[in-house]
KEVO-572575 format. One record per residue: x, y, z of N, C-alpha, C, O in turn; residue number from 1. Coordinates in nm, 4 decimals, padded with zeros to 6 digits. Layout:
BEGIN
R  nx  ny  nz  cax  cay  caz  cx  cy  cz  ox  oy  oz  pos
R  X  Y  Z  X  Y  Z  X  Y  Z  X  Y  Z  NUM;
...
//
This chain:
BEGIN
R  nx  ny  nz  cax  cay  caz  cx  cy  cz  ox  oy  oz  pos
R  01.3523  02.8591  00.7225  01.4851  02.9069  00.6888  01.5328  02.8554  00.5528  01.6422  02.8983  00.5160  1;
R  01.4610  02.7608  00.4632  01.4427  02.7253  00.3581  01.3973  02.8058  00.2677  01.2869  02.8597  00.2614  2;
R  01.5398  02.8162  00.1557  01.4962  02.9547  00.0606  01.3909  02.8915  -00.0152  01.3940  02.7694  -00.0297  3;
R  01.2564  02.9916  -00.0874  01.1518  02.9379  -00.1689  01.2168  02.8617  -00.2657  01.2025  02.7398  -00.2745  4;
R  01.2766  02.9181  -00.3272  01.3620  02.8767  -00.4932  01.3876  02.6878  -00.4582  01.4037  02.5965  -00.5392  5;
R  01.3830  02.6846  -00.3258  01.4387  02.5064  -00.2929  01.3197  02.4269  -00.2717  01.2905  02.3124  -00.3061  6;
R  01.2558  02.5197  -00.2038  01.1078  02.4540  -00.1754  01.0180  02.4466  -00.2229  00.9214  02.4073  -00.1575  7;
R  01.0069  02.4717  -00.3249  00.9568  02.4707  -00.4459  00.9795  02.3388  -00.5730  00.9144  02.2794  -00.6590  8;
R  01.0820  02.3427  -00.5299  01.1270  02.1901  -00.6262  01.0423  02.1138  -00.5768  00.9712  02.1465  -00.4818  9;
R  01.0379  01.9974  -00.6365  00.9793  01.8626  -00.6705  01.0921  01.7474  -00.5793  01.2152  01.7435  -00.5790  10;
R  01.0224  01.6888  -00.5299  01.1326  01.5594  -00.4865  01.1530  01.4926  -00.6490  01.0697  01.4816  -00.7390  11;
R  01.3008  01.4536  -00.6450  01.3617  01.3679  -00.7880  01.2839  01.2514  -00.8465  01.1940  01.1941  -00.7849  12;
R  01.2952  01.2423  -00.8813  01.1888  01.0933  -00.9518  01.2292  00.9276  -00.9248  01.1690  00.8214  -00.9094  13;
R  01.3776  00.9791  -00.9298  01.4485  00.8391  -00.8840  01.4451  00.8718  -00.7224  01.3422  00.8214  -00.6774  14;
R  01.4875  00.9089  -00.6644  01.4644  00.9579  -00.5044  01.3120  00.8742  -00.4728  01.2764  00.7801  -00.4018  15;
R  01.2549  00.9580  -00.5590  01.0696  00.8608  -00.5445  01.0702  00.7646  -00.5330  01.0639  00.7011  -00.4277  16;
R  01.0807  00.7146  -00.6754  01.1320  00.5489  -00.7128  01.1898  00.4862  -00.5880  01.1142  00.4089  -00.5293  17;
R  01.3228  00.5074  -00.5314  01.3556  00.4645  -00.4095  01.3150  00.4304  -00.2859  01.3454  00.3334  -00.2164  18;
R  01.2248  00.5438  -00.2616  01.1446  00.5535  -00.1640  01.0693  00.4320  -00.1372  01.0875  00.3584  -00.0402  19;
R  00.9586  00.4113  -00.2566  00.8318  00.3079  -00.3007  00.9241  00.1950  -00.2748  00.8972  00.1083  -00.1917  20;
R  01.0515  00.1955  -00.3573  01.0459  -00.0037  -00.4342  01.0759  00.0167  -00.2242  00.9722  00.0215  -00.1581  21;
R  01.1803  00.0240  -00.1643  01.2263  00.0333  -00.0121  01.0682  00.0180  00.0634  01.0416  -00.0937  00.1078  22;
R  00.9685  00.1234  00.0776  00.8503  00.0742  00.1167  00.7915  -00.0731  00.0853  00.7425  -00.1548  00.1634  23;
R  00.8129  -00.0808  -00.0585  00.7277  -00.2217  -00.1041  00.7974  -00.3481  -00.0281  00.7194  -00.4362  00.0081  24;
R  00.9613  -00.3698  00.0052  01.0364  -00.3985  00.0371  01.0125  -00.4462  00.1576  01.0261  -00.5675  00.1737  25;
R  00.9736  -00.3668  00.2633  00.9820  -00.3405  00.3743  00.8198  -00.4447  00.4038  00.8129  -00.5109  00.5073  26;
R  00.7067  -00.4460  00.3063  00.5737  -00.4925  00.3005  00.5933  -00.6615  00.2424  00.5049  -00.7382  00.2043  27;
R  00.7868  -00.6917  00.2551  00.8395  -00.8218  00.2065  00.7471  -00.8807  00.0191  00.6981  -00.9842  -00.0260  28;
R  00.7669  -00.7602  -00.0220  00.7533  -00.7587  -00.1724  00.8796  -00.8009  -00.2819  01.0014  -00.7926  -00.2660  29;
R  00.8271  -00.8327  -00.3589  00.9244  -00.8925  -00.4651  00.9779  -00.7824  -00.4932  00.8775  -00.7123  -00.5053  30;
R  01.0758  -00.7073  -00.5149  01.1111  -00.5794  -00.6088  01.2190  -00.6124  -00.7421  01.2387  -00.7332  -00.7291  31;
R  01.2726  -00.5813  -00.8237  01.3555  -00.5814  -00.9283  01.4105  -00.4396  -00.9743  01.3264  -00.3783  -01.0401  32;
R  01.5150  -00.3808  -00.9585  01.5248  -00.2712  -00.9416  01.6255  -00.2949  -01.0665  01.7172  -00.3759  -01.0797  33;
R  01.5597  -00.1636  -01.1804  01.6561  -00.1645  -01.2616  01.6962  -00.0526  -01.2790  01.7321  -00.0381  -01.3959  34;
R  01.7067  00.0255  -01.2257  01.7877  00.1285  -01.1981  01.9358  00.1264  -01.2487  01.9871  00.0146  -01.2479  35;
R  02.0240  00.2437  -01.2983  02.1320  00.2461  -01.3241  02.2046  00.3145  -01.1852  02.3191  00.3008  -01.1421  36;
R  02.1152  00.3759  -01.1454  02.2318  00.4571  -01.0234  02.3710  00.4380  -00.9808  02.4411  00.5376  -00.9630  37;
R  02.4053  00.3520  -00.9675  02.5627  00.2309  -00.9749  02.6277  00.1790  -01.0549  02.5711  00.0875  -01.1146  38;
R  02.7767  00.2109  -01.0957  02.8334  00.1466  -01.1783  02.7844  -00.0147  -01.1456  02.7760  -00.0618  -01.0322  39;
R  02.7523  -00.0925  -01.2822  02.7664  -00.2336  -01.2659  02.8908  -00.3233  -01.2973  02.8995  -00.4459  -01.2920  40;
R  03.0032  -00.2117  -01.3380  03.1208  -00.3065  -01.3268  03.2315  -00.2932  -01.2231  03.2225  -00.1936  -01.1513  41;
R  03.3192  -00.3630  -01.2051  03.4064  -00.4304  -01.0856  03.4936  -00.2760  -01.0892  03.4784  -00.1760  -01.1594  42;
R  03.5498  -00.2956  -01.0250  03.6789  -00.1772  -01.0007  03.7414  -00.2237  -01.0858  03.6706  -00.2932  -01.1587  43;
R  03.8800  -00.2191  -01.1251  03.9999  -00.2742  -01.2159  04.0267  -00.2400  -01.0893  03.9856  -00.1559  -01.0093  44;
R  04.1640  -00.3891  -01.0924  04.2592  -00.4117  -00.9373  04.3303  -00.3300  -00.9722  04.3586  -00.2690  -00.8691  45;
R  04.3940  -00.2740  -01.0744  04.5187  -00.1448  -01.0726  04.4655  -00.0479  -01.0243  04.5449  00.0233  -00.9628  46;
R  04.3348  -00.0039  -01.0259  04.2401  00.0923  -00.9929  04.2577  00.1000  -00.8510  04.2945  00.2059  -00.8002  47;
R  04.2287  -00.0307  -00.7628  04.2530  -00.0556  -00.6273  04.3600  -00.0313  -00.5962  04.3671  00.0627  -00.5172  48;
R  04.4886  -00.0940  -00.6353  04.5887  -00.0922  -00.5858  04.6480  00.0814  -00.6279  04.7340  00.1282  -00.5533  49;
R  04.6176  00.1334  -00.6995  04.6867  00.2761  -00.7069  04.5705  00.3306  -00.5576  04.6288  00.4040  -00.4779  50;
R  04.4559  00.3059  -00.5307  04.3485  00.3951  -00.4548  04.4501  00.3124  -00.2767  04.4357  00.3781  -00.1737  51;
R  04.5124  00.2182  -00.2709  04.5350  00.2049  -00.1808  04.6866  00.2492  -00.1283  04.7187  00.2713  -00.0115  52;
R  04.7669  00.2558  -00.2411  04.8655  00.3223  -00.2422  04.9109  00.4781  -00.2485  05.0261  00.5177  -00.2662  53;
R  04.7840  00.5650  -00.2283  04.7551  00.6643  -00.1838  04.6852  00.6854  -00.0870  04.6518  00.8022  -00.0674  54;
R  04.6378  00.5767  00.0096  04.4872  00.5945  00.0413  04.5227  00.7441  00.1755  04.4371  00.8032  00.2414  55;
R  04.6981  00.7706  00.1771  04.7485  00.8389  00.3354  04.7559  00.9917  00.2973  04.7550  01.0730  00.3897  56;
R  04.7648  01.0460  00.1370  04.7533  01.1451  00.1201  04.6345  01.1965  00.1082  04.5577  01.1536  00.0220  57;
R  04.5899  01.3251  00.2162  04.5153  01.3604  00.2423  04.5405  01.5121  00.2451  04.4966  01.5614  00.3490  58;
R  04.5950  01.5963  00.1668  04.6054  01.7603  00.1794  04.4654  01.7821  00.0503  04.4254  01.6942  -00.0260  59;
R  04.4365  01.8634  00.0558  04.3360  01.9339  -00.0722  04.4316  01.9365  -00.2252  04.5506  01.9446  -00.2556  60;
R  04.3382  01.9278  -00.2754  04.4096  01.9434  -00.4179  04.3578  02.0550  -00.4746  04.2595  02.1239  -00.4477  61;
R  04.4415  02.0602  -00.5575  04.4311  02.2028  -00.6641  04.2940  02.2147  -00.7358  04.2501  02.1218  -00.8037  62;
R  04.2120  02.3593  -00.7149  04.0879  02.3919  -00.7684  04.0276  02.3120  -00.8936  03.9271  02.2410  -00.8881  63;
R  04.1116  02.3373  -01.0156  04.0881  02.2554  -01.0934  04.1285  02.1180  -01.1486  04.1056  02.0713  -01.2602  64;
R  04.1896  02.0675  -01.0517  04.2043  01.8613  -01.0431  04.3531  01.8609  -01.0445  04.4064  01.9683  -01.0723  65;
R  04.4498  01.7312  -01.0125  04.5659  01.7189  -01.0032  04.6225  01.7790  -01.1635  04.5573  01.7719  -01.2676  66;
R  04.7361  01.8277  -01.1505  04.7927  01.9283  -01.2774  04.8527  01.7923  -01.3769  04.8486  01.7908  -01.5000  67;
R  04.8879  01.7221  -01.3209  04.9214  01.5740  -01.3804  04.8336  01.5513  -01.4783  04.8604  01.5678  -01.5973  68;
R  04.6962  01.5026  -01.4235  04.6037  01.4497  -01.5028  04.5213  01.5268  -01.5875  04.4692  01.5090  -01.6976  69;
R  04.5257  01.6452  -01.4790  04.4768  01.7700  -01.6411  04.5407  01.7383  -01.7816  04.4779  01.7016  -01.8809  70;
R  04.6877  01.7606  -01.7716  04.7800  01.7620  -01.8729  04.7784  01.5998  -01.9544  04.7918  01.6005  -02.0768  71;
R  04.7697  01.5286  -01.9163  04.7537  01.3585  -01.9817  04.5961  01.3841  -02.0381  04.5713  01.3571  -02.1556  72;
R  04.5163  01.4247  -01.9704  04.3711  01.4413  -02.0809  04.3891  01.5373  -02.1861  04.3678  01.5048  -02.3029  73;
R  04.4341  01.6765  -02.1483  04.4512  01.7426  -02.2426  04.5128  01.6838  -02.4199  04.4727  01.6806  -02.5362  74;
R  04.6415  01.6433  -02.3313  04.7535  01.5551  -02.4367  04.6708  01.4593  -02.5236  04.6960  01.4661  -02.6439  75;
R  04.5765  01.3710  -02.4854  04.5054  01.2595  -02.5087  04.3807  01.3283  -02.6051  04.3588  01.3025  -02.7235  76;
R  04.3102  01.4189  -02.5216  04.1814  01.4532  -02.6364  04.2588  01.5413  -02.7378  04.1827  01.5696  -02.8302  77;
R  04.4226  01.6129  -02.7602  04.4377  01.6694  -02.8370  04.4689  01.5689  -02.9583  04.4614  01.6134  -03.0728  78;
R  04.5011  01.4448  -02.9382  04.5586  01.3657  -03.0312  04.4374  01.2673  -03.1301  04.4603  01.2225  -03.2425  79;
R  04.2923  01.2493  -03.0426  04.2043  01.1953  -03.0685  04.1151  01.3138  -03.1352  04.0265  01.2825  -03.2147  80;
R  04.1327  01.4143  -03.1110  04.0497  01.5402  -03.1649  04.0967  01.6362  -03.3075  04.0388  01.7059  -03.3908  81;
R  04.2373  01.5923  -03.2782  04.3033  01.6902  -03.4078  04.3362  01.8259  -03.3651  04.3950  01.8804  -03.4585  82;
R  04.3223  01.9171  -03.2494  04.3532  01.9946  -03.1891  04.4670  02.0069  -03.0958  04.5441  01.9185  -03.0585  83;
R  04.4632  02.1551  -03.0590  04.5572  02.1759  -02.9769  04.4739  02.2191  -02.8187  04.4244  02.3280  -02.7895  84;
R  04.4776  02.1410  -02.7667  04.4416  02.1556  -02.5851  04.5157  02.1815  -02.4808  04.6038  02.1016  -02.4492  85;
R  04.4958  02.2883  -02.4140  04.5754  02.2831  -02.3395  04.5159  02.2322  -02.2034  04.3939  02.2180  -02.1956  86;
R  04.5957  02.2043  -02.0965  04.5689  02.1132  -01.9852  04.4442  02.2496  -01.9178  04.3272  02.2307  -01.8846  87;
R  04.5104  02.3605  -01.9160  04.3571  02.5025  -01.8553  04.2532  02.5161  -01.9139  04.1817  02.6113  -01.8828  88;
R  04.1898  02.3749  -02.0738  04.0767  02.3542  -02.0565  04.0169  02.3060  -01.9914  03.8953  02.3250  -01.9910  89;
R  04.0922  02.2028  -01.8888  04.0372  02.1043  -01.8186  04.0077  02.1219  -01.7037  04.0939  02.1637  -01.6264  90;
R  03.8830  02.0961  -01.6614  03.9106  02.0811  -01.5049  03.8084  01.9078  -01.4600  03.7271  01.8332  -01.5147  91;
R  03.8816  01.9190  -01.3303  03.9003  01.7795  -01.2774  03.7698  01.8094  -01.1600  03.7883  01.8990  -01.0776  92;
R  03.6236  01.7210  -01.1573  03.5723  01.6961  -01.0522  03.5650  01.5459  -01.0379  03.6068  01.4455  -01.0956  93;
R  03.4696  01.5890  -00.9014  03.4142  01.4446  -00.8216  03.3253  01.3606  -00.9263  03.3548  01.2436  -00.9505  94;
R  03.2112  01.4263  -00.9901  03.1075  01.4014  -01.0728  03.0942  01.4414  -01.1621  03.1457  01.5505  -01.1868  95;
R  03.0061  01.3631  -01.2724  02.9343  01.4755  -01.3720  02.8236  01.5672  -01.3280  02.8040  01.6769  -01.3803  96;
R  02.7576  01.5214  -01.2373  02.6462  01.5575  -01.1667  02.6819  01.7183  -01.0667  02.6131  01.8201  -01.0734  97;
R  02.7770  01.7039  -01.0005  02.8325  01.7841  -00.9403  02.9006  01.9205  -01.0178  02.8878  02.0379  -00.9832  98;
R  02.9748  01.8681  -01.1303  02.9807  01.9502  -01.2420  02.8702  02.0086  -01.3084  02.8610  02.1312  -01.3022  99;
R  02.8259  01.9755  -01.3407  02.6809  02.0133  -01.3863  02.5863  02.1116  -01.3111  02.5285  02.2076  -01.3622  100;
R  02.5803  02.0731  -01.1858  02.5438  02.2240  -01.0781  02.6073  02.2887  -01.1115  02.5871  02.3453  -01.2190  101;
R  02.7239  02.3149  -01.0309  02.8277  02.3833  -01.0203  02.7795  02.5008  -01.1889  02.7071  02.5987  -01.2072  102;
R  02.8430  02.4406  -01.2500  02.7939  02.5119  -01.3990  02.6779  02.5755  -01.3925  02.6873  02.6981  -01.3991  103;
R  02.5400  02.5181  -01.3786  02.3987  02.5658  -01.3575  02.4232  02.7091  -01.2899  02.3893  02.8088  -01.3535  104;
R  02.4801  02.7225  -01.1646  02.5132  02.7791  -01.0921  02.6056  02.9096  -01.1560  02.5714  03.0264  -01.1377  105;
R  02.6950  02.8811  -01.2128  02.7909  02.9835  -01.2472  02.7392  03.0455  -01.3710  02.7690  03.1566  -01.4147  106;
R  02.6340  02.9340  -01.4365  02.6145  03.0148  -01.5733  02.5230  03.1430  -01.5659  02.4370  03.1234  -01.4800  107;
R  02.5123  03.2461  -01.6145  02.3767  03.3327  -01.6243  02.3340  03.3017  -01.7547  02.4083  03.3247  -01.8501  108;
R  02.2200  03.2509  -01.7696  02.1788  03.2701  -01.9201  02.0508  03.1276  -01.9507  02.0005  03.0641  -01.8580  109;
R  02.0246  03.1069  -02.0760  01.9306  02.9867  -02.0774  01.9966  02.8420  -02.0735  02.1098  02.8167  -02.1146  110;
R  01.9396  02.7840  -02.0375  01.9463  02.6711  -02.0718  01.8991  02.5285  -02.1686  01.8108  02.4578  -02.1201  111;
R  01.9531  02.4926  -02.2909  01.9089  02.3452  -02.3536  01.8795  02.2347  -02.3177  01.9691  02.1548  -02.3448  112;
R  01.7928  02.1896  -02.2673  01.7669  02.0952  -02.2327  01.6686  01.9757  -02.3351  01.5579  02.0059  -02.3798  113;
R  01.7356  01.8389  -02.3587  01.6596  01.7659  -02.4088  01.5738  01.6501  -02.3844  01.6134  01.5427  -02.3391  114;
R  01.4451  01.6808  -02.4196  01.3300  01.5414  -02.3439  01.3198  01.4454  -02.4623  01.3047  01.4665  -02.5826  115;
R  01.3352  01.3136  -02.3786  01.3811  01.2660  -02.2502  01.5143  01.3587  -02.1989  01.5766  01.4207  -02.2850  116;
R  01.5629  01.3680  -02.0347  01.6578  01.4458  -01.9747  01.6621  01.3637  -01.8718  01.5690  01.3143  -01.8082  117;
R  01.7746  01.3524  -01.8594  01.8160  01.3349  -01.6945  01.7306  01.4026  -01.5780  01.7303  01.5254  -01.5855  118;
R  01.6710  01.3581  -01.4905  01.5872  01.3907  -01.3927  01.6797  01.5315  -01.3212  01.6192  01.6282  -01.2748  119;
R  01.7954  01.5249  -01.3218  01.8483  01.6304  -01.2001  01.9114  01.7311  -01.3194  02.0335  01.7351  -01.3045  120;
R  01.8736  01.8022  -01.4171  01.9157  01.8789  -01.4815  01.8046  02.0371  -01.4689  01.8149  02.1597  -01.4719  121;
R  01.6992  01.9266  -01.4535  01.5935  02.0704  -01.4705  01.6107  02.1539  -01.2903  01.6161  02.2732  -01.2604  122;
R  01.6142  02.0541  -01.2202  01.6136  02.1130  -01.0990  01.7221  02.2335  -01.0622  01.7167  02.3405  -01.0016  123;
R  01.8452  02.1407  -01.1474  01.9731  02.2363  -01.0830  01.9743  02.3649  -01.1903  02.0426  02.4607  -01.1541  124;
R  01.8800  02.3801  -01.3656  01.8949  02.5014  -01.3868  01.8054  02.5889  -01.3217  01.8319  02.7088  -01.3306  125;
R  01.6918  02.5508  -01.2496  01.6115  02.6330  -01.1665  01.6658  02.6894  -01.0747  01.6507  02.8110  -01.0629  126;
R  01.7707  02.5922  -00.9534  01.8695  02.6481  -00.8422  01.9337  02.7759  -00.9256  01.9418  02.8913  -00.8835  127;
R  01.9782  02.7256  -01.0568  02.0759  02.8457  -01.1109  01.9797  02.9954  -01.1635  02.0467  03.0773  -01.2265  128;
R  01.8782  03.0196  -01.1475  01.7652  03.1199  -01.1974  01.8295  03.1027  -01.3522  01.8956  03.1926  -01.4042  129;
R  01.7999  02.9702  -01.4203  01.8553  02.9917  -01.5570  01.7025  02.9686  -01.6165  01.6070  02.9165  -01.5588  130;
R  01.7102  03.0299  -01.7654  01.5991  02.9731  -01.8065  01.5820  02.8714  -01.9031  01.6465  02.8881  -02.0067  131;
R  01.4843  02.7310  -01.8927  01.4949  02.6720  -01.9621  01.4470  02.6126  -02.0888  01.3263  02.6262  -02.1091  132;
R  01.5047  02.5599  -02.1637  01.4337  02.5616  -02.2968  01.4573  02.4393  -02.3483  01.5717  02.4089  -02.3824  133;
R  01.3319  02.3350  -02.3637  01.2882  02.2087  -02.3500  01.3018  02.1901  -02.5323  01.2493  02.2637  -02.6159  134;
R  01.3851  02.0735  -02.5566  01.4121  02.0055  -02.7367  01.3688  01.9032  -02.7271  01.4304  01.8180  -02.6632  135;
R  01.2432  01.8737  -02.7893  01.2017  01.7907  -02.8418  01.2843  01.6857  -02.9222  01.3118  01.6986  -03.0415  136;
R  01.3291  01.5563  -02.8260  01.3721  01.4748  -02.9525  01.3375  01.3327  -02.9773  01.2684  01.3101  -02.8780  137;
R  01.3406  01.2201  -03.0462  01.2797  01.1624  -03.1244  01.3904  01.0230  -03.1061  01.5133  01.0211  -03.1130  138;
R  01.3206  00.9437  -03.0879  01.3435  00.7891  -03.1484  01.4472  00.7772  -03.2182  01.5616  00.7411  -03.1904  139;
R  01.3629  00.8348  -03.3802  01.4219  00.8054  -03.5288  01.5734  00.9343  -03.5466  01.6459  00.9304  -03.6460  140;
R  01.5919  01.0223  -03.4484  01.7043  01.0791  -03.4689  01.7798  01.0121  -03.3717  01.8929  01.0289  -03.4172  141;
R  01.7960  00.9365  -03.2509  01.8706  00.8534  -03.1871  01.9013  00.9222  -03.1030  02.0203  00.9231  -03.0716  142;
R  01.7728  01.0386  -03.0067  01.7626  01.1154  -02.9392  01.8259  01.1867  -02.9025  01.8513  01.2057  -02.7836  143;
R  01.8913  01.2774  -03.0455  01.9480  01.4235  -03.0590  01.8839  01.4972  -03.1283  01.8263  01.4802  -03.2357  144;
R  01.9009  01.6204  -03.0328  01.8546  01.7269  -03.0760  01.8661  01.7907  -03.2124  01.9837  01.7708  -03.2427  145;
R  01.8095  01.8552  -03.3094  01.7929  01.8773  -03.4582  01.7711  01.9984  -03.4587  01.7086  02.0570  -03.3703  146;
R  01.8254  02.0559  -03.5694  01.7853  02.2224  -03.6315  01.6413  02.2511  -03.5739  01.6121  02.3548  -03.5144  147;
R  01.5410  02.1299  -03.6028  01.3808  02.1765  -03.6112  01.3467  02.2078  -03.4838  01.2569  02.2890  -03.4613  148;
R  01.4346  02.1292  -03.3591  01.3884  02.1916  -03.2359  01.4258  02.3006  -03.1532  01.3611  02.3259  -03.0516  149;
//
């Protein structure tokens, strides 16, 4: 009941990674996991204390993120950018990652992708039947993409 287009993918690389160091783990192995997967810094306590001082509202929020904070980013990248933004450029998710499907998904058309890439980019333009198109980039450009690729 598994569409091909899914079964066909590759398990993730970090998913892999996980798998092994957890096996090696389990064989009471040394592991060192340097992985980024996790922020490594603390919450900020204002961070906490605003997340607990909401923690009771629970209705859905608006499609594209609270209208509040749309409008304070907008305001903010218009002043750091030199432009005029309005808050209906913005929209508000959970992730970048999640965003990033989502997009894959909605886009029709090719996709840029640059190697080195994030492991979950190629997968989700495949979910999206996008096609992709691999940039070569380099060390000595500070691994951005260039006219030549």
């Amino acid at each position: 009941m598994i569409k091909e287009i899914v079964k066909n993918l590759n398990l993730s690389a970090t998913l892999r990674i996980n798998e092994i160091s957890k096996d090696l783990e389990s064989q009471r192995k040394n592991i060192f996991k340097f992985g980024f997967g996790q922020s490594p810094f603390k919450v900020p306590n204002q961070l906490v204390l605003e997340l607990k001082n909401n923690a009771t509202k629970n209705s859905y929020l608006p499609i594209q993120g609270l209208s509040e904070l749309r409008l304070a980013i907008a305001k903010y990248i218009s002043l750091k950018k030199n432009y005029n933004y309005s808050s209906e450029n913005i929209l508000i998710g959970p992730g970048t990652k999640e965003l990033m499907f989502l997009l894959n998904i909605l886009f029709d058309g090719e996709v840029l992708l640059p190697t080195p890439s994030w492991v979950s980019y190629e997968p989700q333009a495949i979910l999206g039947r996008n096609r992709i198109h691999w940039l070569q980039t380099t060390r000595e450009k500070n691994w951005f993409p260039t006219a030549e690729n």
